[in-house]
PDB file as gemmi writes it, atoms N, CA and C in Angstrom:
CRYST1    1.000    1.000    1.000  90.00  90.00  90.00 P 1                      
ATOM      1  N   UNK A   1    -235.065 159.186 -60.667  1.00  0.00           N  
ATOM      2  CA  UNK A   1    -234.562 158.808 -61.954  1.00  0.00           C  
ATOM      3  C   UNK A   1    -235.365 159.487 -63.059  1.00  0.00           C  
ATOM      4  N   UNK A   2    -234.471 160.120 -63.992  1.00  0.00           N  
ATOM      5  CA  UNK A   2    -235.209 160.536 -65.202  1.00  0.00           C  
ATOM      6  C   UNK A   2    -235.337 159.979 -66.231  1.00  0.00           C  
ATOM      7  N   UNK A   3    -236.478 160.098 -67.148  1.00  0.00           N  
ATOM      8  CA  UNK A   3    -236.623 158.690 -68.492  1.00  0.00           C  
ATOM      9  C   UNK A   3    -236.697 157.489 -67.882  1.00  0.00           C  
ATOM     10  N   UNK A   4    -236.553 156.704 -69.042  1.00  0.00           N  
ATOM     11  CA  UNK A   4    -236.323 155.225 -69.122  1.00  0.00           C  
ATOM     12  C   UNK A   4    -235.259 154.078 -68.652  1.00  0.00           C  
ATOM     13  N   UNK A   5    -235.463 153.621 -68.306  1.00  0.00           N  
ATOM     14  CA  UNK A   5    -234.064 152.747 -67.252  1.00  0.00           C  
ATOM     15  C   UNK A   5    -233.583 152.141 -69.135  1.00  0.00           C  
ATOM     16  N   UNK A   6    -232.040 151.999 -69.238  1.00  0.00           N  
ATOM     17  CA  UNK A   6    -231.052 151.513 -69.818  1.00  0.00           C  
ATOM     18  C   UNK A   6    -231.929 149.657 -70.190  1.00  0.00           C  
ATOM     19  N   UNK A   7    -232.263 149.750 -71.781  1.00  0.00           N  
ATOM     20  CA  UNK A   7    -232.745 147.982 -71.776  1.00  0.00           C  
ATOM     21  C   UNK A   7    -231.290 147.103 -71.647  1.00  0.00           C  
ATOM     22  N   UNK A   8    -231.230 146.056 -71.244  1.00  0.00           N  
ATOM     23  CA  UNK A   8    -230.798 145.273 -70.849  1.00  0.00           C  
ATOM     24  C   UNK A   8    -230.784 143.933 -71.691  1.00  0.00           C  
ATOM     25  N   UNK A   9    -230.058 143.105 -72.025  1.00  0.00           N  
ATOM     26  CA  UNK A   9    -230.066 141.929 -72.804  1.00  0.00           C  
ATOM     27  C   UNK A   9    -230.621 142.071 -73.745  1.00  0.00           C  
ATOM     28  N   UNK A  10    -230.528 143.381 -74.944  1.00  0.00           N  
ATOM     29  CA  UNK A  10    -231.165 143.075 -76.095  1.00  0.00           C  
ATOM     30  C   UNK A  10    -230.617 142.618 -77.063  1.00  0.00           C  
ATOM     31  N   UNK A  11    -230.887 141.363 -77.999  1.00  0.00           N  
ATOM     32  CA  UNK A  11    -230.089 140.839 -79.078  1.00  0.00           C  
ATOM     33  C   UNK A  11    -230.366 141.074 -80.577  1.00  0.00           C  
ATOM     34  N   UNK A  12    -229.299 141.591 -80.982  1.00  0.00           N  
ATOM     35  CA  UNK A  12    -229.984 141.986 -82.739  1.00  0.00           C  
ATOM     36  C   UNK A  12    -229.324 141.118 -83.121  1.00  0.00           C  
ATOM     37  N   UNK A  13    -229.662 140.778 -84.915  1.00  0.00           N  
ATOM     38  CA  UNK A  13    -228.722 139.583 -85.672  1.00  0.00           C  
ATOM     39  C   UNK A  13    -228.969 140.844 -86.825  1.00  0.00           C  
ATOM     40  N   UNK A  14    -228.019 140.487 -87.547  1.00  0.00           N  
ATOM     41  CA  UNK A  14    -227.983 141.358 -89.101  1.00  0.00           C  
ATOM     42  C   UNK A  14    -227.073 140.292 -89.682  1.00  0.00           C  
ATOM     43  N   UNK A  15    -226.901 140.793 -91.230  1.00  0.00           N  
ATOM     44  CA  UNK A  15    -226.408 140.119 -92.195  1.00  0.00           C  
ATOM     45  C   UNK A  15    -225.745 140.521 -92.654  1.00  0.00           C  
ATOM     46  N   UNK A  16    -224.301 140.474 -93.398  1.00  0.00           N  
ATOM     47  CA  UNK A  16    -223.130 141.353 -93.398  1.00  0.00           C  
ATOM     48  C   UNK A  16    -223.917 141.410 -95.076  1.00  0.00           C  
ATOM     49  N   UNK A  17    -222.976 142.631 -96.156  1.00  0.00           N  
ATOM     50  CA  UNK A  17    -223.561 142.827 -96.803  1.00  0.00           C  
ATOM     51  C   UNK A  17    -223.122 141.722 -98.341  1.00  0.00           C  
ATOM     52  N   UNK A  18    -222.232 140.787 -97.894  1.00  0.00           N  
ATOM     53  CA  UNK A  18    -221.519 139.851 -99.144  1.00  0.00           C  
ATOM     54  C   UNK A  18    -222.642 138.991 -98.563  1.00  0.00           C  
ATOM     55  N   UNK A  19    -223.063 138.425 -98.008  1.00  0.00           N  
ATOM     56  CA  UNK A  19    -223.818 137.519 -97.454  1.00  0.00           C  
ATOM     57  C   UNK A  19    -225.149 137.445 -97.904  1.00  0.00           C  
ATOM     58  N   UNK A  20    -225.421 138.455 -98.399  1.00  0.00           N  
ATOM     59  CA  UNK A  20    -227.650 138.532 -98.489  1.00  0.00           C  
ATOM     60  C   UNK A  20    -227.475 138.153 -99.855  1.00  0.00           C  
ATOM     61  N   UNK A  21    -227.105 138.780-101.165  1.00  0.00           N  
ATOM     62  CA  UNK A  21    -227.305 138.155-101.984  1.00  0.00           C  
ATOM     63  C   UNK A  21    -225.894 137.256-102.684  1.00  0.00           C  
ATOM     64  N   UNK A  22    -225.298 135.830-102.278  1.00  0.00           N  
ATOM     65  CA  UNK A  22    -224.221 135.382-102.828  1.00  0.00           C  
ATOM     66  C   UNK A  22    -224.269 134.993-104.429  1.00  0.00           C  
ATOM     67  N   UNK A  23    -225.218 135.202-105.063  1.00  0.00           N  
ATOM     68  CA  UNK A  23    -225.215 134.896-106.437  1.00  0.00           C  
ATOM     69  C   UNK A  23    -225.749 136.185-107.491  1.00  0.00           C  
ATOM     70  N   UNK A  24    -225.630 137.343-106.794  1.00  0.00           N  
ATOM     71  CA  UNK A  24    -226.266 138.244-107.338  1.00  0.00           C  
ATOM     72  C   UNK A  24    -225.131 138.775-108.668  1.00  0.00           C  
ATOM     73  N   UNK A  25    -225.722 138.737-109.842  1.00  0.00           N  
ATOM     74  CA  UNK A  25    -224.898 139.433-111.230  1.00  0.00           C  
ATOM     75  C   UNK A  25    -223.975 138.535-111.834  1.00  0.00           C  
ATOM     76  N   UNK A  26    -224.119 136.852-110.502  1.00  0.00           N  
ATOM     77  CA  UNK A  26    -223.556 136.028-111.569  1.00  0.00           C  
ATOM     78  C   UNK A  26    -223.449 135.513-112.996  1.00  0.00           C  
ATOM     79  N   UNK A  27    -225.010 135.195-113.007  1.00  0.00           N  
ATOM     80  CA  UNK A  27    -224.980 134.914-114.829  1.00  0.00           C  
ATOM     81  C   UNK A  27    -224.475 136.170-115.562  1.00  0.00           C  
ATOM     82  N   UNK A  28    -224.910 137.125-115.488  1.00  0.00           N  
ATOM     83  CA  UNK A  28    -224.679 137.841-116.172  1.00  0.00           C  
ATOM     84  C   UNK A  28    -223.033 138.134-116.401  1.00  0.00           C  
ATOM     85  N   UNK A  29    -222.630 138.236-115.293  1.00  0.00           N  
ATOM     86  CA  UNK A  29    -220.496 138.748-115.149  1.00  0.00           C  
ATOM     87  C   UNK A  29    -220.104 137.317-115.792  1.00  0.00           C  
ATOM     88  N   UNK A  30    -221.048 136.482-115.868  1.00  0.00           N  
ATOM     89  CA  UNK A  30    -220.089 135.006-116.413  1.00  0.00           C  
ATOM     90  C   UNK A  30    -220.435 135.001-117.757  1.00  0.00           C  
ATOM     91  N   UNK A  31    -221.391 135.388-118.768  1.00  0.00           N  
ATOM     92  CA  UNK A  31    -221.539 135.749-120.122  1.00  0.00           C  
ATOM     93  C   UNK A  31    -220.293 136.767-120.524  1.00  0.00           C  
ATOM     94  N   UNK A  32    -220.300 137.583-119.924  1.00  0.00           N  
ATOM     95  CA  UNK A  32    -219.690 138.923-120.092  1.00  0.00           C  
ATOM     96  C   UNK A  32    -218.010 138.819-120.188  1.00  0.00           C  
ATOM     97  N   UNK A  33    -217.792 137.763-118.909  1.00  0.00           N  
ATOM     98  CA  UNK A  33    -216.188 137.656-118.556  1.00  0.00           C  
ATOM     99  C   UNK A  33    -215.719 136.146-119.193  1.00  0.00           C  
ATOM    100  N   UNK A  34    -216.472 135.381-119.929  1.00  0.00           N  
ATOM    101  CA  UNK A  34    -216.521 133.989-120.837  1.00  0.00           C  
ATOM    102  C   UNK A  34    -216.191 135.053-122.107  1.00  0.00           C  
ATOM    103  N   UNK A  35    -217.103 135.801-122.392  1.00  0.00           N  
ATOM    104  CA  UNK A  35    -216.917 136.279-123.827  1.00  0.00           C  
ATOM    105  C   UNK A  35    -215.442 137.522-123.891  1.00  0.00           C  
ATOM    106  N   UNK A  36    -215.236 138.046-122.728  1.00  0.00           N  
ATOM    107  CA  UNK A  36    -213.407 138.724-122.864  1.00  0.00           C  
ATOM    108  C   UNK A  36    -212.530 137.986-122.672  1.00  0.00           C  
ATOM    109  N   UNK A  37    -212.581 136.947-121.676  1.00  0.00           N  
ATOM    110  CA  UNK A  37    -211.365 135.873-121.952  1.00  0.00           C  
ATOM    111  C   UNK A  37    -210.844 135.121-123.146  1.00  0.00           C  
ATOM    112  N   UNK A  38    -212.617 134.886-123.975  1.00  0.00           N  
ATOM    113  CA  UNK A  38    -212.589 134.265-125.282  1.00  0.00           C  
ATOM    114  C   UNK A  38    -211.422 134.962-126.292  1.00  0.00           C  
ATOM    115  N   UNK A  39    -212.157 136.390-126.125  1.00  0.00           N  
ATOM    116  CA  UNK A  39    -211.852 137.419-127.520  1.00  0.00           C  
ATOM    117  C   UNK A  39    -210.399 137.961-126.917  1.00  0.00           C  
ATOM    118  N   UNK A  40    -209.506 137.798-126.221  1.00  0.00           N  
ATOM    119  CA  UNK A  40    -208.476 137.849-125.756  1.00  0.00           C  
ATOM    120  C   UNK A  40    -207.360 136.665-125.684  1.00  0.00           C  
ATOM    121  N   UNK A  41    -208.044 135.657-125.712  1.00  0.00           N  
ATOM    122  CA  UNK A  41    -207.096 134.608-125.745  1.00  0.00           C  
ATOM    123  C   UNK A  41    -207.639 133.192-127.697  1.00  0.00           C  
ATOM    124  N   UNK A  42    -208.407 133.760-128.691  1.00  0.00           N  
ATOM    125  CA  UNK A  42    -208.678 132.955-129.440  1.00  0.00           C  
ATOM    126  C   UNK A  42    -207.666 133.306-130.603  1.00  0.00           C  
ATOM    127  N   UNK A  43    -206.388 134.454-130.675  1.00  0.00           N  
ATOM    128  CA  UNK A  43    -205.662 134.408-131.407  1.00  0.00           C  
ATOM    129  C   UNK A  43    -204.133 133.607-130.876  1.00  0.00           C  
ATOM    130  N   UNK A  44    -203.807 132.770-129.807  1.00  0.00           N  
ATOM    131  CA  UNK A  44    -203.378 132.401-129.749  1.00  0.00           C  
ATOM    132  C   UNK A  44    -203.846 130.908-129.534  1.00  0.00           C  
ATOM    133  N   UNK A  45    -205.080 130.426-129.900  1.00  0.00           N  
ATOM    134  CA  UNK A  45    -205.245 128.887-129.869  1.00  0.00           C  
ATOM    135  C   UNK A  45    -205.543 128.834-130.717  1.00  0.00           C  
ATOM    136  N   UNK A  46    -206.419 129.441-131.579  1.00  0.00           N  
ATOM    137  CA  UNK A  46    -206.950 129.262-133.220  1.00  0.00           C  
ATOM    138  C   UNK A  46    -206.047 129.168-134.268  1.00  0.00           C  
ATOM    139  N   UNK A  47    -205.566 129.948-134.349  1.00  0.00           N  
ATOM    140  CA  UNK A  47    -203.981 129.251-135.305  1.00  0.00           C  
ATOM    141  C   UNK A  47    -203.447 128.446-135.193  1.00  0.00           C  
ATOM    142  N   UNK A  48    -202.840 127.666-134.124  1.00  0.00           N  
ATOM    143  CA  UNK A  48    -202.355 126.535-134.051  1.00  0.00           C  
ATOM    144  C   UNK A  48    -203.665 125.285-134.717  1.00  0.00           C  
ATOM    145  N   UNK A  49    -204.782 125.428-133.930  1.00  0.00           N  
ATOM    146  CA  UNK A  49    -205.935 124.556-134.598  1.00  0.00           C  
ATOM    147  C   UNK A  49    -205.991 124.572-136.123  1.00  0.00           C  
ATOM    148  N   UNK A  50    -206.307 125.386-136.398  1.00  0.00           N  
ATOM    149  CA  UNK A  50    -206.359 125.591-138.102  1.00  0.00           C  
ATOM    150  C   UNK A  50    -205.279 125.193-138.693  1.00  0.00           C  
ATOM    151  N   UNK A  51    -203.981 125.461-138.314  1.00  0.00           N  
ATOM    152  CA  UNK A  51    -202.978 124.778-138.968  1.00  0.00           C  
ATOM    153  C   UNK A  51    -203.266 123.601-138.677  1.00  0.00           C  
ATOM    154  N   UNK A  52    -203.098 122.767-137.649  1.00  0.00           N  
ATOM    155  CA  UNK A  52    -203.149 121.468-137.575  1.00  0.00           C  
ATOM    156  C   UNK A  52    -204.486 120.631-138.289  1.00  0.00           C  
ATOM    157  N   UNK A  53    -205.406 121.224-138.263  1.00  0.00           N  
ATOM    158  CA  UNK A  53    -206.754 121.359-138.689  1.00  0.00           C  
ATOM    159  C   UNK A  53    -206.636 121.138-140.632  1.00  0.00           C  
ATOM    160  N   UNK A  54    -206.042 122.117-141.252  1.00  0.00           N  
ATOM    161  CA  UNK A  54    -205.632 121.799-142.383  1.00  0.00           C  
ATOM    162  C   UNK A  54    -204.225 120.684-142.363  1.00  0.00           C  
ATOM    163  N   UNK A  55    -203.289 120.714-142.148  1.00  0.00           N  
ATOM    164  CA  UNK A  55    -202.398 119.403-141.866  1.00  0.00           C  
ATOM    165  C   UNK A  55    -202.780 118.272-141.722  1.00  0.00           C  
ATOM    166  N   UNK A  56    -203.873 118.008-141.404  1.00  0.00           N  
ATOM    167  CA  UNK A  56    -204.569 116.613-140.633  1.00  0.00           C  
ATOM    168  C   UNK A  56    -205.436 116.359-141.987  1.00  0.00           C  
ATOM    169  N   UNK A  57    -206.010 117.349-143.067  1.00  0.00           N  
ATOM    170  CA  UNK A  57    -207.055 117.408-143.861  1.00  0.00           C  
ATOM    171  C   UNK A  57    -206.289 116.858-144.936  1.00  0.00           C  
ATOM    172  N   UNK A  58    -204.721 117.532-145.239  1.00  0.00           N  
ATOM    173  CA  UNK A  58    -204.361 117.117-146.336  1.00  0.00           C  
ATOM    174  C   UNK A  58    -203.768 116.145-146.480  1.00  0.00           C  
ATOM    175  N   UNK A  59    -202.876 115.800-145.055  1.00  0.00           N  
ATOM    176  CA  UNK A  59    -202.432 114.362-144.732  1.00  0.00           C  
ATOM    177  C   UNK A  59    -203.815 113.363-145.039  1.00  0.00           C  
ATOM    178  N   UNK A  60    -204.844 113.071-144.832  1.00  0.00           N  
ATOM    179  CA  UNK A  60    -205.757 112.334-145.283  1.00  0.00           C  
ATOM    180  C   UNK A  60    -205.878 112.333-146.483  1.00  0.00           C  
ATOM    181  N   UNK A  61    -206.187 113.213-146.795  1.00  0.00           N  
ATOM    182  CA  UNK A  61    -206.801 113.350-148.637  1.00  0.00           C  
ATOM    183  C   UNK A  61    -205.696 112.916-149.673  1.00  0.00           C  
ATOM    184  N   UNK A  62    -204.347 112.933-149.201  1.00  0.00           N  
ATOM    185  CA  UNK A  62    -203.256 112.784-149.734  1.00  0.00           C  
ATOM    186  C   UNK A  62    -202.549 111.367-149.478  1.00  0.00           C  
ATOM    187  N   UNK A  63    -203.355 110.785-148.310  1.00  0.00           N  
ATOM    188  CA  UNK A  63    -203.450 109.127-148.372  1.00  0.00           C  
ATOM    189  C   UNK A  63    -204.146 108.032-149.252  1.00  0.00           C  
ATOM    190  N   UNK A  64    -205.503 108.673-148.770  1.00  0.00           N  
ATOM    191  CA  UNK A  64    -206.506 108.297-150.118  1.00  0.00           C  
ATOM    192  C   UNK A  64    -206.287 108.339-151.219  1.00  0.00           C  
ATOM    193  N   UNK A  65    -205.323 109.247-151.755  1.00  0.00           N  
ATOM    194  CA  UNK A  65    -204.844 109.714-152.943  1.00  0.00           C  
ATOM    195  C   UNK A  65    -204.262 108.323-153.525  1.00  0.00           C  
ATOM    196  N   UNK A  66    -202.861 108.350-152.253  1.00  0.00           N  
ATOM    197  CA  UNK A  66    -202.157 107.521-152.839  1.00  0.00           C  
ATOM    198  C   UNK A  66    -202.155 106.141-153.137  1.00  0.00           C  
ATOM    199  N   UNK A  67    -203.417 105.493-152.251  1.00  0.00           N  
ATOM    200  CA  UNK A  67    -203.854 104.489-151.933  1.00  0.00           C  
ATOM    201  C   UNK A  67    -205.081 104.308-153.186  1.00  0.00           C  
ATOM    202  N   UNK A  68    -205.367 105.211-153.812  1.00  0.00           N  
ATOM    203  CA  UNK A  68    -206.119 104.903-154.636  1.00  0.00           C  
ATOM    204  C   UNK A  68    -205.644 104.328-156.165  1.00  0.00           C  
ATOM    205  N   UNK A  69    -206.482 103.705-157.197  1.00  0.00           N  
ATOM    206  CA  UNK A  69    -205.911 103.279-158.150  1.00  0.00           C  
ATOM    207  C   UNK A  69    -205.338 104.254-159.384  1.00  0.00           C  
ATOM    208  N   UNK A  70    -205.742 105.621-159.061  1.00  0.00           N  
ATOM    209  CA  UNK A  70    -205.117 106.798-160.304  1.00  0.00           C  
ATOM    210  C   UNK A  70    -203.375 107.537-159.160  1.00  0.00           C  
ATOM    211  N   UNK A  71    -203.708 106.976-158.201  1.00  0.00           N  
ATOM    212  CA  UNK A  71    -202.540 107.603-157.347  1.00  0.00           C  
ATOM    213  C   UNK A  71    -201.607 106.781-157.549  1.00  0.00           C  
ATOM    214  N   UNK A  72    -201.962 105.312-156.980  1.00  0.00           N  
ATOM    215  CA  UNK A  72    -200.488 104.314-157.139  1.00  0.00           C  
ATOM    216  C   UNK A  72    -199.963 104.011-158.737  1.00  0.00           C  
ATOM    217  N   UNK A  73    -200.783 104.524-160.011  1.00  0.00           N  
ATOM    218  CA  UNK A  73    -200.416 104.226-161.283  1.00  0.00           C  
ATOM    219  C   UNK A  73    -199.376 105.742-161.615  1.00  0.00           C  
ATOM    220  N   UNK A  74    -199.948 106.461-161.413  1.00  0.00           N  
ATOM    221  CA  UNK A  74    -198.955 107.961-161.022  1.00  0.00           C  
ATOM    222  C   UNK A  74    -197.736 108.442-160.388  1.00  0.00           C  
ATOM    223  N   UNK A  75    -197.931 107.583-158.925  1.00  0.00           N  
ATOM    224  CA  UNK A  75    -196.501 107.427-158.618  1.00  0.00           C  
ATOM    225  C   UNK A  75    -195.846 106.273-158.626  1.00  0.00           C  
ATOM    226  N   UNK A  76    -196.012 105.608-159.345  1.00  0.00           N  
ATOM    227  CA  UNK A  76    -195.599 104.479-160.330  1.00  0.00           C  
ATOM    228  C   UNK A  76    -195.273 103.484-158.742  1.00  0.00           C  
ATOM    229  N   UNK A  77    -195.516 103.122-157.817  1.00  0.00           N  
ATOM    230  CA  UNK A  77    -195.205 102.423-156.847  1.00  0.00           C  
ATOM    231  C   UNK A  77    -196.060 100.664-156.845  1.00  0.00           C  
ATOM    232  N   UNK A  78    -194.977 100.081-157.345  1.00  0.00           N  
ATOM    233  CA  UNK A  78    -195.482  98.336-157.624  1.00  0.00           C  
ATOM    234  C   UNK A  78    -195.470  97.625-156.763  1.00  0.00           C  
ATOM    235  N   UNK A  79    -196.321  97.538-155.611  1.00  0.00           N  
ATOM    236  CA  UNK A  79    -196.176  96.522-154.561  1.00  0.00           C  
ATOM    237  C   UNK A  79    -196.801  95.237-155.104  1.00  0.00           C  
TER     238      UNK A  79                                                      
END                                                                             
């Protein structure tokens, strides 16, 4: 026989390569992909807010108004 006889029962383990680091570039891709979803989707929720946002402001202020004593003498309403 020439050389080395053939080893027999040898066992390796390895680690596939998604596996070694599972959190690697997370924070960072989640700053990054929080702030393009933001700047891609804040012209279609921000307008609606702000409108409703002012609607809600003047509906109040325009209660107080009327409920107050220069409002109900103004719109002349005698309960």
């Amino acid at each position: 026989m020439t050389g080395c006889p053939t080893p027999q029962r040898i066992t390796t383990y390895s680690l596939s390569a998604n596996r070694q680091r599972p959190l690697a570039g997370a924070f960072h891709n989640a700053i990054f992909n929080t702030f393009r979803r933001f700047r891609h989707q804040v012209l279609y929720v921000a307008p609606p807010f702000l409108i409703a946002y002012a609607t809600m402001n003047w509906a109040v202020e325009r209660n107080e108004y009327l409920n107050s004593k220069p409002g109900r003498l103004l719109e002349g309403d005698d309960e």
